[in-house]
KEFILUM-883826 format. One record per residue (C-alpha): residue number from 1; residue in three letters; chain; x, y, z. Coordinates in steps of 0.05 Angstrom, whole numbers, always signed. Layout:
N
(r NUM; "ala"; "A"; (X; Y; Z))
...
//
This chain:
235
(r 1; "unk"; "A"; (-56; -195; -215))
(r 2; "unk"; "A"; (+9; -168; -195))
(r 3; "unk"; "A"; (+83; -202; -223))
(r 4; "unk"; "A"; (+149; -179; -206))
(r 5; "unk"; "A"; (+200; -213; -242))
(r 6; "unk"; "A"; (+280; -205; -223))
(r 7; "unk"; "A"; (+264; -135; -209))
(r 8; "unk"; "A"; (+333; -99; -193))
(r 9; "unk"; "A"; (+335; -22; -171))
(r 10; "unk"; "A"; (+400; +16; -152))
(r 11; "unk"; "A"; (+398; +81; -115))
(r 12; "unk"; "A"; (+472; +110; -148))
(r 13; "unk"; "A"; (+526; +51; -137))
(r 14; "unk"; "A"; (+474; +26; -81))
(r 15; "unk"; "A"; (+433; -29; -97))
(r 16; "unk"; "A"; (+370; -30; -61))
(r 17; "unk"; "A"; (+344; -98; -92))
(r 18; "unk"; "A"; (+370; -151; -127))
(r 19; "unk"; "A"; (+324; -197; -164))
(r 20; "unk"; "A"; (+261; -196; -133))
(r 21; "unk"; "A"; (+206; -237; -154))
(r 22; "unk"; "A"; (+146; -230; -116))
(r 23; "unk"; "A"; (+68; -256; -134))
(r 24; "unk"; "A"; (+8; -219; -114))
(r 25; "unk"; "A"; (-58; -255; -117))
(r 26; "unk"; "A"; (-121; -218; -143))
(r 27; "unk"; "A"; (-176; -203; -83))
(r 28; "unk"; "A"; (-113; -215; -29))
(r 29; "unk"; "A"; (-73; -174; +24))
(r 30; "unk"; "A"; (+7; -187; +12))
(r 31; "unk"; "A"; (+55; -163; +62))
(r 32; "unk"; "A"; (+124; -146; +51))
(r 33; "unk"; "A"; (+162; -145; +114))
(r 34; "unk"; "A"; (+233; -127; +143))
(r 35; "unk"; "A"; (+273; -86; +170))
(r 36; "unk"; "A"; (+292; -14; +156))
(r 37; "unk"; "A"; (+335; -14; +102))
(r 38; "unk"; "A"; (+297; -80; +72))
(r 39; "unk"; "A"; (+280; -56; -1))
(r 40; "unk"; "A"; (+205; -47; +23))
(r 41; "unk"; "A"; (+194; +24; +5))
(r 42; "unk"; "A"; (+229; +19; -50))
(r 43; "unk"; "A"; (+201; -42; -84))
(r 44; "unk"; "A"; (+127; -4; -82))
(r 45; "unk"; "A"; (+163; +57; -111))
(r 46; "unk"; "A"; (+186; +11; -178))
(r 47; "unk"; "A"; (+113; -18; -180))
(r 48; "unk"; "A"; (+73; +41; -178))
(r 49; "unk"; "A"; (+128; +73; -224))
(r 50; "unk"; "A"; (+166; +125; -181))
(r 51; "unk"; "A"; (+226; +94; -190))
(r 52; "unk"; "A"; (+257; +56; -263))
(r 53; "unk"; "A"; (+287; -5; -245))
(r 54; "unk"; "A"; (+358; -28; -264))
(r 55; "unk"; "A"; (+326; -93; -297))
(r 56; "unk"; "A"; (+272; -141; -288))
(r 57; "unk"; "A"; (+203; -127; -303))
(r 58; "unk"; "A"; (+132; -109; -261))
(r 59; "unk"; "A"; (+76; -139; -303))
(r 60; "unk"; "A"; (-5; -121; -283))
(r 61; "unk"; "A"; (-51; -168; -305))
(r 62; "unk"; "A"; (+5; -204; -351))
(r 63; "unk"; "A"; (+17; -137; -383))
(r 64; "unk"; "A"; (+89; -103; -381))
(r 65; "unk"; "A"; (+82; -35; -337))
(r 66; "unk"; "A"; (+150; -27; -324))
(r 67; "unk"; "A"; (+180; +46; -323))
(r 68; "unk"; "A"; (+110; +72; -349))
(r 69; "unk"; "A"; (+99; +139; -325))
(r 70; "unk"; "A"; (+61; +146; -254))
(r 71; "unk"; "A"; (-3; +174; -282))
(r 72; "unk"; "A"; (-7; +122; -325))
(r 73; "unk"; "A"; (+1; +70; -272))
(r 74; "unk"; "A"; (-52; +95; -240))
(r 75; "unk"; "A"; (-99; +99; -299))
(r 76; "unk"; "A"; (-99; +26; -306))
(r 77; "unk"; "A"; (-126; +19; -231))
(r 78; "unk"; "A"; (-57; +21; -182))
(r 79; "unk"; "A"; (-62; +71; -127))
(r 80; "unk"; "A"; (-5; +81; -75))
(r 81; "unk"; "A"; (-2; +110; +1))
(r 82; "unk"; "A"; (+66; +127; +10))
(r 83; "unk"; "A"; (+95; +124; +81))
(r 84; "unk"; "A"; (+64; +176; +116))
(r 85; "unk"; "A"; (+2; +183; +81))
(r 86; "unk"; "A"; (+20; +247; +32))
(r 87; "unk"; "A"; (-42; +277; +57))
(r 88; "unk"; "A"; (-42; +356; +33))
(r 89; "unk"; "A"; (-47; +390; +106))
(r 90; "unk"; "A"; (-74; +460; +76))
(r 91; "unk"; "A"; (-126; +431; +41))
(r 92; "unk"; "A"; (-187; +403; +75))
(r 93; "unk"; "A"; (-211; +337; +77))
(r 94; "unk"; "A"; (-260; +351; +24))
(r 95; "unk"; "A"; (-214; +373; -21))
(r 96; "unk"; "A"; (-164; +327; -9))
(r 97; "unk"; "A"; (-211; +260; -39))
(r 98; "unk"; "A"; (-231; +301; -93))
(r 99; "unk"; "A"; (-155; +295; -107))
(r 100; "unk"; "A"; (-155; +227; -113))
(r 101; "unk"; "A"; (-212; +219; -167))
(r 102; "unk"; "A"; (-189; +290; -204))
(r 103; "unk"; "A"; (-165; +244; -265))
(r 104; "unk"; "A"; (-236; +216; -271))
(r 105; "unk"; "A"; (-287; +243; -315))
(r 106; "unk"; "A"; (-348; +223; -282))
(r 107; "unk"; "A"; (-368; +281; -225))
(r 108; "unk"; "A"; (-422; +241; -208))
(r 109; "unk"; "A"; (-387; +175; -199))
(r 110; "unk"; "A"; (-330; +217; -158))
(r 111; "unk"; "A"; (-389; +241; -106))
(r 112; "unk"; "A"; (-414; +170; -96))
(r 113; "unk"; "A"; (-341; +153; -85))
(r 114; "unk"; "A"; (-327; +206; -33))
(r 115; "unk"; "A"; (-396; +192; +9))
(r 116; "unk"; "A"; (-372; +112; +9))
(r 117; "unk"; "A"; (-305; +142; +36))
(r 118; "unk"; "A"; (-341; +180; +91))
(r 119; "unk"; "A"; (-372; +114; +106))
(r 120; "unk"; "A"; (-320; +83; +107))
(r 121; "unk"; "A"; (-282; +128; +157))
(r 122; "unk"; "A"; (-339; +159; +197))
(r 123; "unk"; "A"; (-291; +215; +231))
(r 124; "unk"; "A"; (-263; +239; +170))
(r 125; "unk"; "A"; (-340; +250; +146))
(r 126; "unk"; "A"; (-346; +293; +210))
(r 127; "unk"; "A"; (-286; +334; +195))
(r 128; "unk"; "A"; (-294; +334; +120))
(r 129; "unk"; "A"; (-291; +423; +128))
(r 130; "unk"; "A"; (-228; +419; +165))
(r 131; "unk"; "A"; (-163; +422; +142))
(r 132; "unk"; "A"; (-114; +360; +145))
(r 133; "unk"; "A"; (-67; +399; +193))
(r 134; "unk"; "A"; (-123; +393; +242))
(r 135; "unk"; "A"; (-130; +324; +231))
(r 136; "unk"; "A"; (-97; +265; +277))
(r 137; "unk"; "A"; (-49; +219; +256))
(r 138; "unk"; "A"; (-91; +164; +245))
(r 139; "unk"; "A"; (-142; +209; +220))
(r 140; "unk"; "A"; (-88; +232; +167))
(r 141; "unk"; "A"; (-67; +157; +148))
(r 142; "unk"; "A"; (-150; +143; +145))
(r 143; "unk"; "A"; (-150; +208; +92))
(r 144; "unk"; "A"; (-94; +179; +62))
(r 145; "unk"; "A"; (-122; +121; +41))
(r 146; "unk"; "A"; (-196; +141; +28))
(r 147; "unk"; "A"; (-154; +185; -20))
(r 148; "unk"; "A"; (-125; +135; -56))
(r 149; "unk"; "A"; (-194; +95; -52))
(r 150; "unk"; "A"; (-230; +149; -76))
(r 151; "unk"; "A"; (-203; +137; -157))
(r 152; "unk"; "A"; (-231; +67; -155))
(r 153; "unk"; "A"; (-163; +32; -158))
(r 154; "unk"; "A"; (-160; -51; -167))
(r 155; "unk"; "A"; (-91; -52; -129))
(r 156; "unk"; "A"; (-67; -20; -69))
(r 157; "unk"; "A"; (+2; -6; -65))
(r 158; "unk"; "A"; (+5; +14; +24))
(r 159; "unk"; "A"; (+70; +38; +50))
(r 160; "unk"; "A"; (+75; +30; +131))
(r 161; "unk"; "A"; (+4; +50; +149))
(r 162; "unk"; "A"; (+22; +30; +230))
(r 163; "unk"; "A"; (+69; +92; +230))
(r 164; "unk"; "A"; (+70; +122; +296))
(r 165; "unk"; "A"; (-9; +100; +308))
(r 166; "unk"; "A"; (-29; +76; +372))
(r 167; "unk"; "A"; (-54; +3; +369))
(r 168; "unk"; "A"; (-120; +13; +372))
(r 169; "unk"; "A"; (-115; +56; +309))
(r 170; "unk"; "A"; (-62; +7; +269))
(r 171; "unk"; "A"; (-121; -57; +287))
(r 172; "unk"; "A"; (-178; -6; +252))
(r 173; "unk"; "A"; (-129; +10; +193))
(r 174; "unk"; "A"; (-116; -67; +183))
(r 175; "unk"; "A"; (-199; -83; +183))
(r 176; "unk"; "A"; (-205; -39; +140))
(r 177; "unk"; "A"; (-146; -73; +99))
(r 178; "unk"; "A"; (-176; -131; +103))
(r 179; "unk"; "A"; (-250; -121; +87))
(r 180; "unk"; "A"; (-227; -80; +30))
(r 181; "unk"; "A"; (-204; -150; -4))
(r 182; "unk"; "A"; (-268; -191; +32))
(r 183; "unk"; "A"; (-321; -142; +4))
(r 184; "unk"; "A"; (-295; -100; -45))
(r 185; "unk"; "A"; (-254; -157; -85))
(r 186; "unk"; "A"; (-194; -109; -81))
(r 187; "unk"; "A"; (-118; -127; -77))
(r 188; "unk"; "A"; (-71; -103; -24))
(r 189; "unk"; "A"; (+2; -103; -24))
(r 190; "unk"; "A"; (+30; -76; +52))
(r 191; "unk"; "A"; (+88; -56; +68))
(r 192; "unk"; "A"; (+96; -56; +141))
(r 193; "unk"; "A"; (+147; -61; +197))
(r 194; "unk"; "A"; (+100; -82; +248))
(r 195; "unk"; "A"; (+94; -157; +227))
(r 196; "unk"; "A"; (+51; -183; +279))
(r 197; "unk"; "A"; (-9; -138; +253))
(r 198; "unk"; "A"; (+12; -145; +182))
(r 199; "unk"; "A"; (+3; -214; +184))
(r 200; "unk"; "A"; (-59; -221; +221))
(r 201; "unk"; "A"; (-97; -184; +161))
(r 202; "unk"; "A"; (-49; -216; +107))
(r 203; "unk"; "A"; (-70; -270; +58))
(r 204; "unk"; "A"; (+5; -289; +45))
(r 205; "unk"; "A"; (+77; -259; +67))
(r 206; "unk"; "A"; (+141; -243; +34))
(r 207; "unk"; "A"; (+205; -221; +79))
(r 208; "unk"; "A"; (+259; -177; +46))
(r 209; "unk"; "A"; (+325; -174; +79))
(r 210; "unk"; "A"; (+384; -128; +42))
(r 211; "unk"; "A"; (+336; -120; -20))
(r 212; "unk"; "A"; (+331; -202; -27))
(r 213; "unk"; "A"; (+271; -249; -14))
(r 214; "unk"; "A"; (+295; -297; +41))
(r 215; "unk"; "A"; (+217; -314; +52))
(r 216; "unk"; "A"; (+149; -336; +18))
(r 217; "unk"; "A"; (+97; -363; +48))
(r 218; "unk"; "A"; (+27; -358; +74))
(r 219; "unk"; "A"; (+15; -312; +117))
(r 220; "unk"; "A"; (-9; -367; +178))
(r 221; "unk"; "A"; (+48; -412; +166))
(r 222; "unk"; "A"; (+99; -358; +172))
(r 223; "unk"; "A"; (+73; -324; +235))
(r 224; "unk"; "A"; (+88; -399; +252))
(r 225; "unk"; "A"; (+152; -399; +237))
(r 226; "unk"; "A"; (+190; -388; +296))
(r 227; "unk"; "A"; (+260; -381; +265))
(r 228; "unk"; "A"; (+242; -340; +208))
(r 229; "unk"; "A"; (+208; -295; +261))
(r 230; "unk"; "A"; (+259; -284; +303))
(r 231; "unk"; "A"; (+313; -276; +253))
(r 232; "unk"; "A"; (+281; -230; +211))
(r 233; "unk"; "A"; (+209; -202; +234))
(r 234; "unk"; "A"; (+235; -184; +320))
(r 235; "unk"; "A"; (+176; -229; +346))
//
């Protein structure tokens, strides 16, 4: 579904990835993993078309989307969770995943939407009155991406979901990851420091280090990989 070809993206004189090329599989869960500093945030800001790149190109469904504008990005079915969630804390919950369907036409089609959200996350449907300042942190990252769930998308562009969760929360977030892809047919590309949950939900893996990939692989044979692990992933 997803190509990234040579994809190069400078922040001033600072380049913050050098010809990346990275595959995403319809109907799978991709992680990108690394350290701080990796290229991982930015590399879902030049696919969902926050950022232009220096060169290379992101192509969607073999068709060129790179440095289309964001709202156009997400009209042809890419939705993105940035790191922390982006949740709007003065609105209420309610309000917040009628955000995420506003470009759609269909009122009816965004209600069925929002009740399979509230299904989907069973405590935001009990809070869906309260404002998101009231609302957890894994409640807000749950709102977060019922938000970006809520317009449909094909692709799921999810930056660091594990933030500052506890682990009980992170293993509900990555189910839900993961059955998203199993019963929905959608595709997930996760960015994500903590690599050991990442790849327990991922279909395959790709490892930035210094904006470079210095790793692709399934998923199960690079949790196997006990050099690559410790060099780059801290487990």
């Amino acid at each position: 579904m997803l190509e990234v070809k040579d994809l190069t993206v400078s922040y001033g004189a600072v380049r913050a990835l050098g010809g990346v090329d990275l595959s995403v599989a319809e109907g799978s869960v991709t992680a990108v993993l690394g350290a701080n500093g990796a290229g991982k945030t930015t590399l879902l800001r030049a696919v969902s078309g926050l950022l232009r790149p220096r060169s290379g190109r992101v192509e969607l469904d073999g068709a060129d989307i790179t440095g289309l504008p964001v709202e156009e990005v997400v009209r042809l079915g890419v939705a993105h969770v940035p790191q922390n969630g982006g949740v709007i804390t003065e609105l209420t919950v309610q309000e917040n995943l009628r955000l995420g369907g506003l470009w759609r036409r269909d009122r009816a089609a965004l209600a069925r939407r929002i009740a399979d959200m509230y299904e989907l996350f069973p405590p935001l449907a009990q809070r869906r009155s309260r404002t998101a300042a009231t609302l957890s942190g894994g409640e807000r990252q749950m709102l977060a991406l019922a938000r970006a769930l809520t317009g449909a998308p094909r692709l799921l562009l999810v930056d660091e979901p594990s933030l500052g969760l506890a682990p009980r929360v992170v293993a509900q977030l990555m189910a839900v990851l993961r059955r998203l892809c199993d019963e929905d047919g959608r595709t997930v590309l996760l960015v994500e420091q903590n690599a050991r949950s990442a790849l327990s939900v991922a279909d395959r893996a790709v490892v930035l280090d210094l904006g470079s990939v210095v790793a692709d692989e399934a998923a199960a044979v690079l949790a196997a990989d006990d050099r690559l692990r410790h060099a780059y992933l801290g487990f």
